[in-house]
Every structure is written in C-alpha cells, then in structure tokens.
C-alpha positions in Angstrom: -5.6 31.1 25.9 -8.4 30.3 24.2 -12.2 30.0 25.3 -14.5 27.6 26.6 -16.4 27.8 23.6 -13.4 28.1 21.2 -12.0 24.4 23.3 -15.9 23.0 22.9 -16.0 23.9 19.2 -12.8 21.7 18.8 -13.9 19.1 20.9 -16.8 18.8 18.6 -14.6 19.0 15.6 -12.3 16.0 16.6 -15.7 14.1 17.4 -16.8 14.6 13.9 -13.8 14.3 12.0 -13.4 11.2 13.6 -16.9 9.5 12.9 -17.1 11.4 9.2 -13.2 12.1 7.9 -12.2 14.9 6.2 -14.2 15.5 3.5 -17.8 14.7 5.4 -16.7 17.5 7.9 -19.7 20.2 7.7 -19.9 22.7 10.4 -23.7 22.3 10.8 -22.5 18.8 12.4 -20.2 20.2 14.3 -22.2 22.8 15.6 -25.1 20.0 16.7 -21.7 17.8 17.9 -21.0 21.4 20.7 -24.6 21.8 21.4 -24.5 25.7 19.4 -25.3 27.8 16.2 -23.7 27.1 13.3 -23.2 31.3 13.5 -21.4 30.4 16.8 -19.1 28.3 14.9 -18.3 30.6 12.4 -17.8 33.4 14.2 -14.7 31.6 15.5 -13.8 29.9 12.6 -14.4 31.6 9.1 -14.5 28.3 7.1 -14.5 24.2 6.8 -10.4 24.4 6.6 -9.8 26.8 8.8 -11.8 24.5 11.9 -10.1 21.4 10.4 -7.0 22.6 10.3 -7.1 24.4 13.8 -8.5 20.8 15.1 -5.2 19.0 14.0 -2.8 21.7 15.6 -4.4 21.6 18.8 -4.2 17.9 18.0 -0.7 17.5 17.7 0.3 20.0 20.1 -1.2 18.2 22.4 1.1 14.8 21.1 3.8 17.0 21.3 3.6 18.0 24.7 3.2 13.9 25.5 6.6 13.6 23.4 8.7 16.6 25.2 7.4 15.3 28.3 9.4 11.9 27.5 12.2 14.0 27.4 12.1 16.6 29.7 13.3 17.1 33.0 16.3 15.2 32.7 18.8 16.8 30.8 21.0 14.6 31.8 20.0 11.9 29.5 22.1 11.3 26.4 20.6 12.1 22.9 20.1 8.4 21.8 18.3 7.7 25.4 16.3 11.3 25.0 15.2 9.8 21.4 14.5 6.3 21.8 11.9 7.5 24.4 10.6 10.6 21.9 10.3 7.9 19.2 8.3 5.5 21.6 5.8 8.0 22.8 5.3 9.0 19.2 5.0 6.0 17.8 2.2 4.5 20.5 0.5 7.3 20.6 0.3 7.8 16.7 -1.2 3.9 16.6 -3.2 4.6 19.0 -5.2 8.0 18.0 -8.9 7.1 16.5 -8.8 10.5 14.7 -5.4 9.4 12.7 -6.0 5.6 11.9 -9.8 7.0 10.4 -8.0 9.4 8.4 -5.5 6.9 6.9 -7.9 4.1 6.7 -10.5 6.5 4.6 -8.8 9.8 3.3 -5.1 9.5 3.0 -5.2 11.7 0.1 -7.0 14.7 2.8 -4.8 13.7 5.7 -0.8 13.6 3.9 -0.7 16.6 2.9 -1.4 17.9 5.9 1.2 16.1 7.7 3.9 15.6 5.2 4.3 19.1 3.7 6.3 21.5 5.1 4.1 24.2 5.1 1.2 21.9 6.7 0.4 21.9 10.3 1.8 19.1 11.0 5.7 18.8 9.8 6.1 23.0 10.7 5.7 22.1 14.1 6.9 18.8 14.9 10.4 19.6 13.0 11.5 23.1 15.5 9.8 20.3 18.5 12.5 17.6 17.5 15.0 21.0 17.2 14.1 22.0 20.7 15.1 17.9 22.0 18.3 17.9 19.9 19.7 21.7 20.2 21.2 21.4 24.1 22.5 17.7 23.3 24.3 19.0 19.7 25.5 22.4 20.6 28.2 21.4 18.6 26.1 21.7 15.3 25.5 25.0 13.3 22.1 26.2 13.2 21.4 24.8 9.8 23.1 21.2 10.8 20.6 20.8 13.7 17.7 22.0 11.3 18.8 19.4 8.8 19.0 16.8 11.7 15.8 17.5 13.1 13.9 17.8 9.9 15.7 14.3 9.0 14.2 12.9 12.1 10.6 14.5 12.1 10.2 13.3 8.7 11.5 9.9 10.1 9.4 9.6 12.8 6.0 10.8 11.3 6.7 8.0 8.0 6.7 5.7 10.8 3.6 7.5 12.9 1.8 7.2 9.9 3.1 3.5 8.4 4.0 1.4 11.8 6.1 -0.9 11.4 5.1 -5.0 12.1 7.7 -4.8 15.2 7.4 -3.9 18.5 7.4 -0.2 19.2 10.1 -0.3 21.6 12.5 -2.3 18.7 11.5 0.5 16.3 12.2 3.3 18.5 15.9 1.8 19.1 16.6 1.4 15.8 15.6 4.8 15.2 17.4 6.9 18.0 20.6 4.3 16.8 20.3 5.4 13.1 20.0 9.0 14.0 22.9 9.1 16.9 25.3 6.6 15.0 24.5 7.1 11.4 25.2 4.0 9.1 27.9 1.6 9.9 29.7 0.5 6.8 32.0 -2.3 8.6 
C-alpha cells in the first residue's frame, strides 16, 4: 500500500498535470504543489516519466474500479446488460475527468500513446479489466478468444473515452454492448 507521502506526491502530480499538461510537468512544481523537497520527490520517483506515468495508473485504476463496480455484485446480469453499464460509466467518467479533456485539448501527441499502445499504462490494464467482466459470462471462449474479445472492446471503448461521440452516453453505450454481444447483422 503505498504512503501518505507517496499518495500526496500524486495528488500533486494530477494537480499539475492538469493546470500545465504533459510536457510543462517539472517536479520542482510538483514538489511546491505537495508542500515538500524536490529530493522528497525524487526519492520516490527517479524521474519526470516515471511520476507522470505512475500519476495515470493510479488514475485509471481508480476509473477502473468505478467501471467493475458497474458490474459487480450481480453476476447474474447478462453480458450485454454487464457492458452497456461498463460502457456508460466509462464513457461519463472519461468526459468528465479535467486531467483527460486538458491532455486532449493541448497534448494529444503526449497523451495517445500512453493510452493507445499496448505496452502503455493505459490499454495493459484496461484490456485484462474488460477480460475480468467478460471471462465468467464467455466461459465458452478459449483463452485467446476472450483476449481477442476484450482487447476488441477496450480498444472500442477508450476510441470512444477519448473521441465522445455527439449522442447521449446512454445511446452509445447500447450500441456498443449490442455490437459486441450481437456482432453485425447482415439481414
């Protein structure tokens, strides 16, 4: 679990990133953002990437957790009822995070690769997340099938956390969970 000062540090770090982007990041501001050295802030994190990057995992975890939450505790619902709500809690909460609407507004070119590659924080986790929804509702897929599915859908979902549609969340978010549960009708 990590510290009080390790939590304050990234508390700082979202503050900043959030009134300077990516690229403005320095930890001197950071350190004046959590009230400590600049020493302090190295000693937990070596370098400039290392806090940024540690900033958007606790980041997304955290959206993560929102987005389980949508779906846990009834596994009784059916996968297209279990995604429409992942896909709406996802969506809102991706429109509405100051920290991801600075980034695309000012440093898209910082901020994609982060989330789209597969090595980035961002797409590593949120594809074995979308696994974890789909594996007790597919159990009829291979291993590899439900990685394909889920790494389908988190690409899916973050091209739509990151370019919203002009409709209403909740028509997006049905059209999704339908496209992914149904497939394409050609009839």
């Amino acid at each position: 679990m990590p510290s009080a000062t390790h939590e304050r540090i990234l508390d700082a770090t979202l503050e900043v990133l959030t009134r300077f982007g990516i690229t403005k990041l320095t930890l001197e501001d950071v350190a004046s953002a959590a009230e400590m050295s600049r020493q302090t802030v190295y000693r937990y994190f070596g370098n400039k990437d290392e806090l940024t990057r540690a900033c958007l995992v606790r980041e997304e975890e955290r959206f993560l957790q929102t987005v389980l939450a949508a779906t846990e505790g009834n596994d009784q619902l059916d996968l297209r009822v279990a995604l429409e709500r992942a896909f709406t809690v996802a969506i809102d909460q991706a429109r509405a995070h100051p920290l991801l609407d600075r980034l695309l507004a000012t440093e898209p070119h910082a901020l994609l690769p982060l989330l789209l590659t597969g090595e980035g924080p961002v797409l590593s986790v949120v594809g074995p997340v979308i696994e974890q929804v789909l594996a007790h509702r597919l159990g009829h897929l291979s291993d590899r099938e439900l990685h394909r599915v889920a790494d389908a859908t988190s690409r899916l979902l973050l091209s739509y956390a990151i370019n919203p549609a002009e409709e209403p969340t909740e028509d997006v978010a049905s059209s999704l969970a339908d496209l992914i549960v149904h497939g394409i009708k050609t009839t």
